[in-house]
N, C-alpha and C positions, 0 to 999 in steps of 0.2 A: 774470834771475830764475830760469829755468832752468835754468842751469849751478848755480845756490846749491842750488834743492827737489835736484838732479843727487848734488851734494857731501853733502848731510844724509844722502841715502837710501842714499849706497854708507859712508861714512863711518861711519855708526853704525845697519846694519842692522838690529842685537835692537832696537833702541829702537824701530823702524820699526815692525818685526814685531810685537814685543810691542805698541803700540798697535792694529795690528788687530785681531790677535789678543783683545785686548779689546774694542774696540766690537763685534766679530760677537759674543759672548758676551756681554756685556750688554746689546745690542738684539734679540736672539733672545729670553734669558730671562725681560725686561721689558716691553718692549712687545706690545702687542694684536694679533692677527693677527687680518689684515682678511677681512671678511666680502664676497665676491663677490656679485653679483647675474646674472640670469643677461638682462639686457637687455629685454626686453618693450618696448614702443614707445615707451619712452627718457623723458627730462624735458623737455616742451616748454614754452616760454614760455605764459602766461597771454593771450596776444591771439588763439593759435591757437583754431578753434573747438571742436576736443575738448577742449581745455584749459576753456575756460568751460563748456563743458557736464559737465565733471567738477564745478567749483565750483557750477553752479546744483544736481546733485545733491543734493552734500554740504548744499546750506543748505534745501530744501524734500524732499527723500525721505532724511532721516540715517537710516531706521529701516530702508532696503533697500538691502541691501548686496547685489552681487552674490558668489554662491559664489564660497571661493576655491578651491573643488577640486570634482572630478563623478564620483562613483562610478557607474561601468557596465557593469550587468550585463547578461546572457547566461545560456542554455543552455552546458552541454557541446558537446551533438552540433549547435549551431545552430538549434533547433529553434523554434515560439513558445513563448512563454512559460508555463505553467498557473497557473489558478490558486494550487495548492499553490507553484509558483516566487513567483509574487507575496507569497504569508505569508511565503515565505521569507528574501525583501527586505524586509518591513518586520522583520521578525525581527533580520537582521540588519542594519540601518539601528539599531534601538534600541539593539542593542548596542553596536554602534561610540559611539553618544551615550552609553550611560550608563559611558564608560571613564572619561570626562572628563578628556581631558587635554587638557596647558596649552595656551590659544591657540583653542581647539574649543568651541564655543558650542552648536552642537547638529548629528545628521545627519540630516535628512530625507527622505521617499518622501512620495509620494503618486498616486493612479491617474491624473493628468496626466502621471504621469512613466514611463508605458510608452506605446513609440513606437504609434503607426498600425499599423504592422505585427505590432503584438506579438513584437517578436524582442529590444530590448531596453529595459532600465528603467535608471534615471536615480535617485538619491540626491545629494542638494545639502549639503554640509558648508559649513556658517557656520560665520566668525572669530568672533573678540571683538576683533578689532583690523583696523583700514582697511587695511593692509596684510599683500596676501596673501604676498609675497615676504620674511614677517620668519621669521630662524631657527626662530623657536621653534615658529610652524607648520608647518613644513617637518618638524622632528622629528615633529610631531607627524601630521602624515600617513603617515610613513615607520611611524611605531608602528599607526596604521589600518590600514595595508597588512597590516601583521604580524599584527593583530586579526581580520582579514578570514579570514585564511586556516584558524582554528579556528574560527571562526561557519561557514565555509562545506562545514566536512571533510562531514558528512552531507548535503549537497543536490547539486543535478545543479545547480549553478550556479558561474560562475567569473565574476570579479569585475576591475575596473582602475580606478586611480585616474587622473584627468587633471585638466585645469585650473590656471590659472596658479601656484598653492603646488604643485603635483605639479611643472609642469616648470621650476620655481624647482630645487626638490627636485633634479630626476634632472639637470638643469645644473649644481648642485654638484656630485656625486657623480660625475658624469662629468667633469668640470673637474680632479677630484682626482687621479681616473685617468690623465686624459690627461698632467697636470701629469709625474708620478710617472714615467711612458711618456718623454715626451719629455726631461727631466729626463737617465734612461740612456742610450736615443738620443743624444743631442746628445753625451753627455760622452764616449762608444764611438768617435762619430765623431770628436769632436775631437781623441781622443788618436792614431787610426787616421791620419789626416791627417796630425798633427804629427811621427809619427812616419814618417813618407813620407817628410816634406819635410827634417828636420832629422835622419834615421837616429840619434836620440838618446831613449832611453827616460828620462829625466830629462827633456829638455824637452820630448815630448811628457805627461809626467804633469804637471808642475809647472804648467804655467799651468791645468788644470781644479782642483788644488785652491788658486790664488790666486784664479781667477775662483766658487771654492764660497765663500770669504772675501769676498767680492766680495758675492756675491749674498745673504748673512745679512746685510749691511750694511746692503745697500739694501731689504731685504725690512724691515729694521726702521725706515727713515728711512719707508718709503713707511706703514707700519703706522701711525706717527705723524701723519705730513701727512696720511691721511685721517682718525684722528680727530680730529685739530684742525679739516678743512675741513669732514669731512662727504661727502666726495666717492667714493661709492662705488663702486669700476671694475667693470664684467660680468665673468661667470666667463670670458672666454674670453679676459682681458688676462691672466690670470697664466703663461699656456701661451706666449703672447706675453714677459711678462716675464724667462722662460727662456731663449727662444732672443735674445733681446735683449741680453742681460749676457752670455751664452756667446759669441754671435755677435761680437758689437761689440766684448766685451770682450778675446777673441782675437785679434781681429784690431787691436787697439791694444798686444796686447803684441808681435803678430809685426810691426808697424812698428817697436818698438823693439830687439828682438833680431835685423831685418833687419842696423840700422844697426848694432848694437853688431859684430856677426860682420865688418861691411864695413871697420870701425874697426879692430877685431882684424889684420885680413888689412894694412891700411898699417901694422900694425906696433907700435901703441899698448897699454900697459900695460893689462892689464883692467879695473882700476880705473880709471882715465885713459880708456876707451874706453867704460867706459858713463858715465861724468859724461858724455863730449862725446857719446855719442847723447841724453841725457836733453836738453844744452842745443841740440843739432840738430833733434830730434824734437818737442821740448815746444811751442814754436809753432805747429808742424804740427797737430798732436794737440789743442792746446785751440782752435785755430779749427776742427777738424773735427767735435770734440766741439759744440763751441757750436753750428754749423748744426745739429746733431742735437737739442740742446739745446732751441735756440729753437723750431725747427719744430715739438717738442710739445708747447713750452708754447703756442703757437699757438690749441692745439687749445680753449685754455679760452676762447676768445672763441666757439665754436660755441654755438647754441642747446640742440642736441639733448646729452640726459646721455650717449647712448655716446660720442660724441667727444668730451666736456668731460671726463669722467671718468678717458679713456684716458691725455690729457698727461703729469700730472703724475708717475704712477706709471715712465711710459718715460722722462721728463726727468732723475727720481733716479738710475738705473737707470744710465745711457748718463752721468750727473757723475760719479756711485762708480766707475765701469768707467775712467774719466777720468786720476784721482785716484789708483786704485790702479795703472795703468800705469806713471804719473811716480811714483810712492813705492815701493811695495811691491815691483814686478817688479827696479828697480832692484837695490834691499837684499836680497834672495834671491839674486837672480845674483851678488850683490858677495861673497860666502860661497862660491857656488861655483867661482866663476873661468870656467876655460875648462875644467875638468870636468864644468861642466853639457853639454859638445858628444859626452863620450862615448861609445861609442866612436870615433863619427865625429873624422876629423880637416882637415873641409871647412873649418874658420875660419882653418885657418891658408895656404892657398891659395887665388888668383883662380879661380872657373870659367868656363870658355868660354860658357857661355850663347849655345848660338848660335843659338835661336830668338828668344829676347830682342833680342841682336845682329843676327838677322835685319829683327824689326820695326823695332827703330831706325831700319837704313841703309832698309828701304823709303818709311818714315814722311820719313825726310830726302830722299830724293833724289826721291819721286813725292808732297807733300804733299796739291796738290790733285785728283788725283785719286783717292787714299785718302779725303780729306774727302769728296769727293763718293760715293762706294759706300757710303760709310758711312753719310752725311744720305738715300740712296734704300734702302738696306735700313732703315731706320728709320722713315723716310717710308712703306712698302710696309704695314706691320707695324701703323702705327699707324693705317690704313684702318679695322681691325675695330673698333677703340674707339668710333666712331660709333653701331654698332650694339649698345651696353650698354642691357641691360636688369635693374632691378632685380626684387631677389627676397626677402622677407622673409620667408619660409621657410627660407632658407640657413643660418638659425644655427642650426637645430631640431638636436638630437643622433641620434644611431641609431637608426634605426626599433626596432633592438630595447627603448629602456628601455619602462617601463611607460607612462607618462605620451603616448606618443606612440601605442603600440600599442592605446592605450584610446581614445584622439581617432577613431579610425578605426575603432575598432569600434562606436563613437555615432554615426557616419556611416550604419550600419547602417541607422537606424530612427528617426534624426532629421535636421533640415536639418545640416550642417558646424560652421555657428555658434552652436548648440542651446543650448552651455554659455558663449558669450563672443559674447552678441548686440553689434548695434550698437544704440545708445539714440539715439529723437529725443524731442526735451524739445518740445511746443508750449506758450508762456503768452501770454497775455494782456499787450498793452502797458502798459496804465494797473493789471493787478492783479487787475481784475474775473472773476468767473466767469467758467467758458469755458460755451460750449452745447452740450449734449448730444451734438446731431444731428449738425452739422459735424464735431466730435471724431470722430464711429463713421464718418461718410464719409472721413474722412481720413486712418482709418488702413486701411479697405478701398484707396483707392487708393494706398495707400504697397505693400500686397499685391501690387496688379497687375503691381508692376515685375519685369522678368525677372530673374530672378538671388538672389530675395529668396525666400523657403522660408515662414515663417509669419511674422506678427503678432498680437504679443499684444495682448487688450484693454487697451483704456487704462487704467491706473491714475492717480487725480487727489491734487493733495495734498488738506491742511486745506481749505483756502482754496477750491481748485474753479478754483485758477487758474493748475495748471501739468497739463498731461500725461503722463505718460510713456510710451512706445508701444518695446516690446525689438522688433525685426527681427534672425529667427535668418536667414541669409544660406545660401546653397546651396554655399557655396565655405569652406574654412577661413578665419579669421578674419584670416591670413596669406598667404594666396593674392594673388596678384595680382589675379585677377578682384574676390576681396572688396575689396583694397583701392582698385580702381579703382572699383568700384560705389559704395561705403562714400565717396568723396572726389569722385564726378563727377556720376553720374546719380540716385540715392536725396538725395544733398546738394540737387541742385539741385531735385528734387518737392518736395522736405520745406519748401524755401524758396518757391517758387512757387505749390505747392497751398495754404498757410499760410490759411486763413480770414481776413480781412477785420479788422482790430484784434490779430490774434497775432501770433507771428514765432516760427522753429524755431530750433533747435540740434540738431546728430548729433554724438553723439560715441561710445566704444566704442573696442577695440582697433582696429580695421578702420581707423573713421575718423582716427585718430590715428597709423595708419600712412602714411594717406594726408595727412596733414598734416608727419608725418616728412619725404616728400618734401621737400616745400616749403622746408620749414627747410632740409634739406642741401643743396638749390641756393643756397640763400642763405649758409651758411658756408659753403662752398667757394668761393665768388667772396671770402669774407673773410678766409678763412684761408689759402687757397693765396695771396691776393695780401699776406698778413702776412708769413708766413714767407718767401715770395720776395725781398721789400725787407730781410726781417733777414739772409737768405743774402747776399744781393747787399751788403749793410751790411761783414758782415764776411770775404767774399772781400775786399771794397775796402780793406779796413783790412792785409790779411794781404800785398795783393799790392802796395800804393800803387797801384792801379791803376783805374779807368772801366773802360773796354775789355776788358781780360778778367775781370772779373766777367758783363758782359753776357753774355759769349761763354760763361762756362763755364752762366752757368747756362739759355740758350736750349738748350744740346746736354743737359742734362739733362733740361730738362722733354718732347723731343723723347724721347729715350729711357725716361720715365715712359711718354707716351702709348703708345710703341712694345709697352712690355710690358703697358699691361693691352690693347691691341690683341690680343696675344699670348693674352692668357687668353680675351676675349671669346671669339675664333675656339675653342680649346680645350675651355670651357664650352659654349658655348651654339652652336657651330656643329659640333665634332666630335661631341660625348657628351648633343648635344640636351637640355641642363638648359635647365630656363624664363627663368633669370636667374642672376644673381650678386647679392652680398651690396651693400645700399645703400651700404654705408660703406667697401668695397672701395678705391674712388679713392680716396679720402682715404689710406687705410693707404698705398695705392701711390706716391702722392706725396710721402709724409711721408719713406716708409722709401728708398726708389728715387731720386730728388733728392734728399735728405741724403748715402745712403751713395754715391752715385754724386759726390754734389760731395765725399765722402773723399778716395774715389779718385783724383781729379781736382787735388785738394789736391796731393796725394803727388807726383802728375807736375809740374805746374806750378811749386811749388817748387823741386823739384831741376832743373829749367831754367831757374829765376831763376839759382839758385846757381853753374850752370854758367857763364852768361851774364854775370854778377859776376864770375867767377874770368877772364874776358878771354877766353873760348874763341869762336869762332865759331858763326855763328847754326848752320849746319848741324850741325856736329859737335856744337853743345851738344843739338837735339833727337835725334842720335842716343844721345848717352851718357845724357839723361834718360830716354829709354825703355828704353834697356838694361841700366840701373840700378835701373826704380821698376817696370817691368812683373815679373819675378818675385815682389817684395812683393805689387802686387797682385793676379796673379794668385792665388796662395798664399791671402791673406786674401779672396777673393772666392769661392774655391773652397771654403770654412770655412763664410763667412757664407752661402751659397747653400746649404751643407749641410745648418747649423743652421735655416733656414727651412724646408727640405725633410721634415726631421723632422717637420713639421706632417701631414704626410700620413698619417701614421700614428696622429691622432686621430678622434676619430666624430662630431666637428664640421663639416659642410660649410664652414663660414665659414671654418674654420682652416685647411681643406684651401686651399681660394680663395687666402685671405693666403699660406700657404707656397708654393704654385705662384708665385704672382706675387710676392712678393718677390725669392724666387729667380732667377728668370729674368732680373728685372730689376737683378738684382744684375749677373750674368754678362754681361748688354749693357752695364751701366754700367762693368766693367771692361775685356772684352774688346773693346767695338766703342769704348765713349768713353774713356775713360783709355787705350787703348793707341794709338789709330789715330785718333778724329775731334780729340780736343782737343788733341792735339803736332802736329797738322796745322793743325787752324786756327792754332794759336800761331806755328807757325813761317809759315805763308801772310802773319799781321800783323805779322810780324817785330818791330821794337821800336814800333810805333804799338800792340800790347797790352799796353805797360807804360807809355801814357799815361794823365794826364799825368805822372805818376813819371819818373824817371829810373834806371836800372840803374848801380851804381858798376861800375865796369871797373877790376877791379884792374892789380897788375903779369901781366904774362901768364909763365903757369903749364905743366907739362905737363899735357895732357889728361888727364880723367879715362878715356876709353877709347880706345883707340888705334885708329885710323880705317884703317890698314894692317894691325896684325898681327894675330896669329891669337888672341889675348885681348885682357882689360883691361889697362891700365896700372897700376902699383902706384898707391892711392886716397891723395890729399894731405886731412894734417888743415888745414882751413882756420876761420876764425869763425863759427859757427853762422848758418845764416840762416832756420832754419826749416824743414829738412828730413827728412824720413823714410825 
């Protein structure tokens, strides 16, 4: 089947081309470009308890909506506030209301809303719609900010906006930015690389604008599948979705312009040399792709919306990157021949490779003792991963935008959680009124707890038989302290203290972060063990094999743990941060065991293939490592690039992912694809190609010659799956 997509795509390139060339252009200029969000404490199933105390809300208080955004004000010099400051707020509070734009219900003051201390005031901006995270609010803040700043030319007052539509808001707008940033980044680097590696300004440009073809493909497939599902990914998947298609996707063209150069050099027509890499590689490439595949679509059996969200848009993403390796890269090269290599003129000779060549002969002649330095540096590394702590703060953007710089100046002069309390709901079992007395004692002793700032009187519905009690918390609404109070000790009074015939509900951001928890221990036992059995599914299928599926993917998940080991210690033990980002594992797993089982792919094939051609067990692991380690080295050095680019955004979270993907890239190639999994392979000799059996053809000469001072000229043999 892949010798034939081989033949199409060299045989009749413009048709090739011109079909891309058309879908990028007509899914760019028709479909919908999707609206990020920018994550907030995600979509949790309806059993969790902030979930129900969201729905008892909505059906007994629809008339009180919390603010979706909190204007706050201040002095210039820091000062308290005067009276004349105070006119000046409600002054400019009416005005901001009477601009009326779309989505803005009204903006309100009132003398509750300057702090204890008099240093600052508070303005509440009501929707007209339940959701504070929709565009048109978002604009329409971004226009108050702009309103704000001619209301306030003549007064000694400076003003910020904050609140969940503000940092909706400033998550876009930095989402764009960073997009835009890493976007250049990635593309400077990959060409800088490419052209290291292959000394050819053709094939270091050419594959960033197959993979920019590439990437309006899928920016359009993905634009579609969310508005048909509905499934809206957070602003920080798209910065992600870049280095994803750049990454991945480079690194599936240079598996297949490895083999074509290798093909070239035994001597084969160019034409003839990329049909047989497309029918060598094409095996390799869609089982690698498919583990990448699967494991995001994995991600839609999660509870929580950030993980569910995130699949489906990486699973397009990593198909089109797929797709256009086996078609498009073909048919571009089949136009240029072997003038795509110039000026270099490296395809038409073997290179010595003799670091390559080094690891080979060590890999063969000391296997189990490379296996084992290998399983204790990894073992060593992945000590720290124990000590992970989450942090729900990590995805907040730069302290500089507004939205954040305002949160913290409400700290000022209010509890943390001022503008985004946690709500306990008390009602009545049977319906009936509540009693007076008990309500006011019960929210004095919800006061008493440490860590809790104020208590508002109770508000009751119609009825007389629901409560509702806001507790502003002394910690942000994302701190860990809130979210451990908000889910441990305030949860459990609220249940315990409960008057006699009632029963409570906590819900709020806080608490809902802390039920976040819950969930992502719970998909993570569901979805690391989904995608495992589907990796392990289709190693089994690719290798006819039990045994080494087992094998490759215990040494991956061994070097997953190894690398967020790696970051924990980095984070939270060199540069003393509180935590790391909840959904960090996950990313690490996903991206770190996929691409780590790529790599892995890459070597173990071309030791099947070896092993098939009649060579000996040793020599066949030294000629597959001295063959498949430059490829992945090469593509592991891109793709660790491309993550690396993350650093260079103002999203903690991003930073987190790019560090650790990264890292875990470079273990997955340099310590396991070169050194632990040719070593176990050859330690199980052929008991890893149980129960299968390897055909032994007629015996061949070596693919590397085990005496001389190179390789042996490379024999075209029948595809078996190789890169």
């Amino acid at each position: 089947m892949f010798r034939r997509v081989g033949q199409v795509a060299v045989h009749r390139p413009w048709l090739v081309i011109a079909g891309w060339i058309l879908a990028a252009t007509a899914l760019t200029l028709w479909t919908p470009e999707p609206t990020p969000h920018s994550g907030g404490s995600g979509i949790l199933p309806s059993h969790y308890e902030s979930a129900r105390a969201d729905r008892l809300h909505e059906k007994v208080f629809p008339s009180i909506r919390q603010p979706a955004a909190t204007a706050v004000f201040q002095r210039k010099d820091g000062d308290r506030l005067t009276p004349g400051d105070e006119r000046d707020i409600a002054h400019v509070a009416t005005g901001l209301s009477d601009r009326h734009h779309p989505g803005i219900a009204a903006v309100t003051t009132s003398p509750e809303g300057v702090s204890p201390n008099g240093r600052i005031a508070l303005a509440q901006v009501h929707t007209t719609t339940d959701d504070p995270s929709a565009e048109t609010v978002g604009r329409s803040v971004k226009l108050l900010r702009q309103d704000a700043k001619a209301l306030l030319r003549d007064t000694d007052l400076r003003m910020g906006v904050t609140g969940r539509a503000a940092i909706d808001l400033d998550a876009r707008e930095a989402s764009a930015k960073s997009d835009g940033l890493v976007m250049k980044a990635t593309l400077v680097l990959i060409v800088v690389l490419l052209l290291l590696i292959f000394r050819s300004p053709l094939i270091a440009a050419l594959p960033a604008l197959i993979i920019g073809i590439t990437y309006m493909v899928a920016v359009g497939l993905i634009a579609i599948t969310t508005s048909v599902s509905g499934l809206n990914a957070d602003a920080f998947v798209s910065a992600m979705l870049i280095v994803v298609l750049f990454g991945i996707g480079t690194d599936y063209i240079l598996f297949l312009l490895f083999r074509y150069r290798e093909e070239l050099r035994a001597g084969a027509e160019p034409k003839e040399a990329l049909i047989d890499s497309v029918a060598r590689v094409g095996e390799t490439l869609a089982s690698a792709a498919s583990v990448v595949i699967v494991a995001f679509l994995a991600l839609l059996l999660s509870s929580v919306g950030t993980l569910r969200t995130m699949g489906p848009p990486l699973a397009i993403s990593v198909a089109v990157a797929l797709v256009a390796a086996l078609t498009l890269v073909p048919a571009v090269f089949s136009l240029l021949g072997t003038k795509a290599f110039w000026p270099s003129a490296s395809w038409a000779w073997q290179p010595r490779n003799p670091v390559a060549r080094g690891i080979g002969a060590a890999v063969a002649r000391r296997p189990g003792l490379l296996a084992g330095a290998a399983a204790t540096v990894l073992a060593l590394l992945t000590i720290n991963a124990f000590d992970f702590t989450s942090d729900f703060e990590t995805s907040s953007q730069s302290q500089k935008v507004e939205s954040i710089r305002a949160a913290k100046d409400l700290e000022r002069g209010f509890p943390a959680s001022q503008s985004d309390p946690v709500k306990v709901y008390l009602s009545t079992k049977d319906g009936s009124p509540l009693h007076l007395a008990p309500v006011s004692a019960y929210g004095r002793e919800l006061g008493e707890l440490p860590g809790v700032g104020t208590v508002s009187p109770p508000v009751l519905n119609e009825e007389g038989s629901v409560a509702l009690y806001k507790v502003a918390l002394t910690h942000r609404p994302a701190a860990a302290e809130a979210v451990e109070l908000a889910g441990g000790m305030l949860r459990d009074r609220a249940h315990e203290g409960a008057p006699a015939g009632t029963r409570a509900l906590v819900g709020g951001t806080s608490a809902a972060y802390a039920d976040m928890q819950k969930a992502v221990v719970r998909d993570y036992t569901i979805v690391f063990s989904v995608a495992a059995l589907a990796i392990m599914i289709i190693l089994g299928l690719l290798l006819r094999s039990l045994l080494a599926p087992f094998c490759l993917m215990i040494a991956v998940a061994l070097g997953c743990a190894a690398s967020l080991g790696s970051v924990v210690w980095l984070v939270q033990g060199v540069q003393h941060q509180p935590g790391l980002s909840l959904v960090l594992p996950a990313i690490l797993y996903l991206f770190v065991v996929t691409l780590g089982t790529d790599y892995n792919i890459l070597m173990v094939t071309r030791l099947r293939e070896e092993l098939a051609r009649g060579v000996p067990l040793r020599r066949a692991v030294r000629a597959a490592v001295a063959f498949s380690a430059p490829t992945i080295a090469a593509a592991a050095l891109i793709l660790a690039g491309t993550f690396g680019v993350l650093a260079l955004t103002d999203s903690s979270m991003l930073r987190q992912v790019g560090a650790a993907v990264a890292f875990g890239t470079l273990l997955s190639a340099f310590v396991l694809a070169m050194f632990l999994v040719p070593a176990l392979m050859h330690l199980m000799g052929r008991w890893a190609w149980w129960p299968g059996r390897l055909y032994a053809g007629p015996a061949v000469p070596p693919t590397l010659s085990p005496d001389g001072p190179g390789p042996a000229p490379v024999q075209c043999v029948p595809p078996t799956g190789d890169a």
